[in-house]
C-alpha positions in Angstrom: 7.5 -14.4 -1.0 4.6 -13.0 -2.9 0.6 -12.3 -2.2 -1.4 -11.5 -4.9 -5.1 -10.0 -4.6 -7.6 -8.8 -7.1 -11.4 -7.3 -7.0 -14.0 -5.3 -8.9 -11.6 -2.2 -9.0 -7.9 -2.9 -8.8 -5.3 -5.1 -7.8 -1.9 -5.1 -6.7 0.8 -7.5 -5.4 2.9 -7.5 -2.4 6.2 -9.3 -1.7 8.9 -9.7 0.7 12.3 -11.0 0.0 12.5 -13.3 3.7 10.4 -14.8 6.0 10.7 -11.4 8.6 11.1 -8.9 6.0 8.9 -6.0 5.4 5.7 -6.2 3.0 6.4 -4.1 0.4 3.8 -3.2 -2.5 5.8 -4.5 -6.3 2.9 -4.4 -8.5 -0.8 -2.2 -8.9 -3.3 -2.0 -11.0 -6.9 -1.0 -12.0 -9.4 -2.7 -14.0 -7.1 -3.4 -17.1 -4.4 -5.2 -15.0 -6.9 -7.5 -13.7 -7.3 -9.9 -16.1 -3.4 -10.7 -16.2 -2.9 -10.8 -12.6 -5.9 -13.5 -12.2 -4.5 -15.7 -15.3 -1.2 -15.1 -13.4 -2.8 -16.9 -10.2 -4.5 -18.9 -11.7 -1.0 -20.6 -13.7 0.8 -20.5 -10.1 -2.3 -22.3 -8.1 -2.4 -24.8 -11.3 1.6 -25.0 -11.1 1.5 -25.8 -7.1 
């Protein structure tokens, strides 16, 4: 499982590998990475 989030200054990605498992931060970024991450949403919302 995977939750993505982005705003104004960063953005970073958490994941889990089960349903009860930990949130664990797999991905962070600042303004550079933002772009990618929201095209990246944006592909798995259109994909759902």
């Amino acid at each position: 499982m995977e939750l993505k989030a982005y705003n104004s200054k960063y953005s970073f990605m958490l994941g889990r590998r089960t349903l009860e498992g930990e949130w664990l931060v797999v991905r962070y970024g600042v303004e550079a990475d933002q772009a990618a991450l929201r095209q990246e949403t944006r592909e798995s919302i259109d994909a759902a």
